[in-house]
C-alpha positions as CSV (number, residue, x, y, z in Angstrom):
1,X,7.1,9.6,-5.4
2,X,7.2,6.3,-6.8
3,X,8.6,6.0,-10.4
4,X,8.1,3.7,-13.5
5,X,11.5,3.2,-12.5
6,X,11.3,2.5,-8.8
7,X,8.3,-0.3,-9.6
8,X,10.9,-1.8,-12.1
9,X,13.4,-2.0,-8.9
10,X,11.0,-4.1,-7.3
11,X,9.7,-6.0,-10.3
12,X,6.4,-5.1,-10.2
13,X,4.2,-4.3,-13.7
14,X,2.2,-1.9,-11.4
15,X,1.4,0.9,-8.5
16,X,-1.4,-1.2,-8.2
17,X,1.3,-4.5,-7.3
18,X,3.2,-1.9,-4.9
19,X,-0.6,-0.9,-3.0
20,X,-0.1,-5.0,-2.8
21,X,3.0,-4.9,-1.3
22,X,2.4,-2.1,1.6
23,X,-0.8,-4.4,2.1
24,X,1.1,-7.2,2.9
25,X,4.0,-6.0,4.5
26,X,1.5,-4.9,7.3
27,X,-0.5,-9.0,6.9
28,X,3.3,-10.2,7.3
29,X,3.7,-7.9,11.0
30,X,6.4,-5.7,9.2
31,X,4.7,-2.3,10.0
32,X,7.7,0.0,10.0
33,X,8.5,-1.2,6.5
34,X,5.2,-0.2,5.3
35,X,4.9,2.8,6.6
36,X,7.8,3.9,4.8
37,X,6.6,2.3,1.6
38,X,3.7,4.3,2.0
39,X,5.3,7.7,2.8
40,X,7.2,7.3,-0.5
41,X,4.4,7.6,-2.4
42,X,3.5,11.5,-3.5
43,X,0.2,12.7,-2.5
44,X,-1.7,12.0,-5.5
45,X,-0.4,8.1,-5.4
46,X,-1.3,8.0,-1.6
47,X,-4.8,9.1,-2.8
48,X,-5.1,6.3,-5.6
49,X,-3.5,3.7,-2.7
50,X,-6.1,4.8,-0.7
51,X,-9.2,4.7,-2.8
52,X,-7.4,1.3,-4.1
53,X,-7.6,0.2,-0.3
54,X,-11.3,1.1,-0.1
55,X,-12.4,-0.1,-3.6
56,X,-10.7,-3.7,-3.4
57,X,-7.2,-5.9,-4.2
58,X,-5.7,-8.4,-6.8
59,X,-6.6,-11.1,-6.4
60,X,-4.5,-12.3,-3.5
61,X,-6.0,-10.1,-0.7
62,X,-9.7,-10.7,0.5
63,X,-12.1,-8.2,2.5
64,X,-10.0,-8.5,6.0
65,X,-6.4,-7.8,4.6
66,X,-8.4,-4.7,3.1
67,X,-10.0,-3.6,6.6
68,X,-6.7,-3.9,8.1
69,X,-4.8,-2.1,5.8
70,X,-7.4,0.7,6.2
71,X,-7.0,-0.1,9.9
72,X,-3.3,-0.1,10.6
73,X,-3.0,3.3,8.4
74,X,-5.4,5.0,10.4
75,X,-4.5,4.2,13.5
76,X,-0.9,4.9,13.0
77,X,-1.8,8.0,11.7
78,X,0.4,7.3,8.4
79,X,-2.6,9.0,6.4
80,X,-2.9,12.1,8.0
């Protein structure tokens, strides 16, 4: 589970920023580090990173980073 305090250890404002940073960890070819950013999320925060994957980004991620996102958790089974 992330905490209010584990997003204040990384400086971000938001889950949403962290949904950011597991998105572009994966852009940035560091795959190992987002998988475990995304297993430390609790089930009900992997749900809202996934529906936040599906539904869009801030406003630094376009339509691709968001297909591969999708893509790269899928296909390394990190969702199931």
């Amino acid at each position: 589970m992330i905490s209010k305090k584990d997003l204040k250890n990384y400086e971000f404002r938001s889950l949403e920023n962290y949904f950011d940073y597991i998105s572009e960890s994966i852009i940035n070819g560091q795959t190992s580090q987002a998988k475990e950013l995304f297993n430390k999320l609790n089930r009900q925060q992997k749900a809202q990173a996934l529906k936040y994957f599906i539904c869009g980004f801030g406003e630094y991620c376009d339509d691709e980073s968001r297909r591969n996102t999708l893509k790269f958790l899928i296909n390394n089974e990190v969702i199931l």
